[in-house]
N, C-alpha and C positions, 0 to 999 in steps of 0.2 A: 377467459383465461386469467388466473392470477398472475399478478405482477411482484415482480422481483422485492422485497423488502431488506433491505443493510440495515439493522444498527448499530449506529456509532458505539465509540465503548465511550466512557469517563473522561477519558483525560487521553491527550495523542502522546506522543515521545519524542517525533521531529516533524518541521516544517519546512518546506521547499516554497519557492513562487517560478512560476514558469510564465511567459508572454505565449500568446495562443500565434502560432505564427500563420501567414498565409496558405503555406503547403500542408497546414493543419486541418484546414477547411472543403467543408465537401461543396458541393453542386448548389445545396441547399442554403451556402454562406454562412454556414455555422459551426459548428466544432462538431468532427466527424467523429464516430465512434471508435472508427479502428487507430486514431491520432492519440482518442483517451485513453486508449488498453496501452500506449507506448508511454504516454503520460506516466500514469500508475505504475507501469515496468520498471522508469525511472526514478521516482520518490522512493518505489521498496528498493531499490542497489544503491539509494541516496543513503537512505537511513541504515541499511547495511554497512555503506562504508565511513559514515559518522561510528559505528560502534568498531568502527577497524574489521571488516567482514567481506567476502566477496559472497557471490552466488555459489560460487565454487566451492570457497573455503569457511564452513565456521566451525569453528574447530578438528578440523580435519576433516568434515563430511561438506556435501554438494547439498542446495535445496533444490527442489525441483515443485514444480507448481500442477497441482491438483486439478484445482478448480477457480471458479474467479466468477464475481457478479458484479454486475455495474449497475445500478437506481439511480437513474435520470432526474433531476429534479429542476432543471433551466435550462435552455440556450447559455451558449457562449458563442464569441462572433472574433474574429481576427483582431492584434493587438490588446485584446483581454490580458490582464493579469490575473492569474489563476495562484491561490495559494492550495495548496498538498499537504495537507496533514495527517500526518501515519501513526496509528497506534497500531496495539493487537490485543489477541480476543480466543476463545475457544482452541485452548489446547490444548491437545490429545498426548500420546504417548510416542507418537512418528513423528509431530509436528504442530502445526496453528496457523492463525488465520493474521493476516495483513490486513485492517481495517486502515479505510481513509476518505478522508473527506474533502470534496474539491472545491470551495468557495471563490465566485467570482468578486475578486477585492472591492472594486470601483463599486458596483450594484451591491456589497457586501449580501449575496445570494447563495446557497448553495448549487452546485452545477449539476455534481451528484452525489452517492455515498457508494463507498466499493468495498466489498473483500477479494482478497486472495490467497487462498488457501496455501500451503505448503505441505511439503514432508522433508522432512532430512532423506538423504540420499550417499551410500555408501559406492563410489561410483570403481574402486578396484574390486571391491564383491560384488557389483552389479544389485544391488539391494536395500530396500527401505532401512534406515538405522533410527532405532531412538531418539527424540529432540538431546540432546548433550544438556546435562544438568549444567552445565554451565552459563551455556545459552539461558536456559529458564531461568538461571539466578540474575542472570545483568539485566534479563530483560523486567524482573519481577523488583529489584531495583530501583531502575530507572524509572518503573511506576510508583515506586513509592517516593524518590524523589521530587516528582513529578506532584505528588499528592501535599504535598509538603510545601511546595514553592506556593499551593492554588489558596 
């Protein structure tokens, strides 16, 4: 069976750091899978609410999530500090993808690489809407600010 491959893009847009907490941990003493996927939930409504955005609202439409893949690349273990860093990637006409990377700070290791996909979502027509040229301008932007600081 193949295995899941994420590539990172160029450059991220925002970083978060989260402590791996005990209720984060499975059976196995490590950093459970379904702990990561809340992980990742959390960085994308981070970085949404650094550009002033809910899940709900950016600019008037709702996102709503696609798809999503996680690439394993370490162990993490309870009291980890984990840094989150979120760019994006592959955008379409509905939508684009959440790219991120989760580095365990202290072993400075990657933990994994993730996307998650999106669509804009028009939720009083019940219906897929266009990414908002708006969105694509701040977000394409903040990559070239981004490109500029590096």
């Amino acid at each position: 069976m193949s295995r899941v491959k994420v590539e990172c893009p160029d450059q991220f847009l925002f970083s978060m750091e989260r402590v791996v907490g005990i209720s984060d941990v499975n059976y196995a003493r490590h950093l459970d899978n379904v702990a990561m996927v809340q992980i990742l939930h959390e960085a994308r409504l981070q970085f949404l609410a650094q550009l002033g955005f809910t899940e709900a609202n950016v600019y008037g439409l709702g996102i709503v999530v696609t798809d999503m893949a996680v690439d394993f690349r370490s162990e993490s273990f309870a009291n980890d500090r984990l840094i989150i860093d979120v760019g994006v990637g592959e955008f379409n006409r509905y939508g684009l993808d959440f790219v991120m990377q989760v580095t365990n700070s202290a072993l400075e290791s990657v933990v994994c690489n993730a996307k998650i996909g999106v669509v804009f979502f028009d939720f009083d027509k019940h219906q897929i809407a266009a990414i908002p040229d708006a969105f694509r301008a701040l977000l394409d932007n903040q990559q070239s600010d981004q490109s500029q600081v590096a």
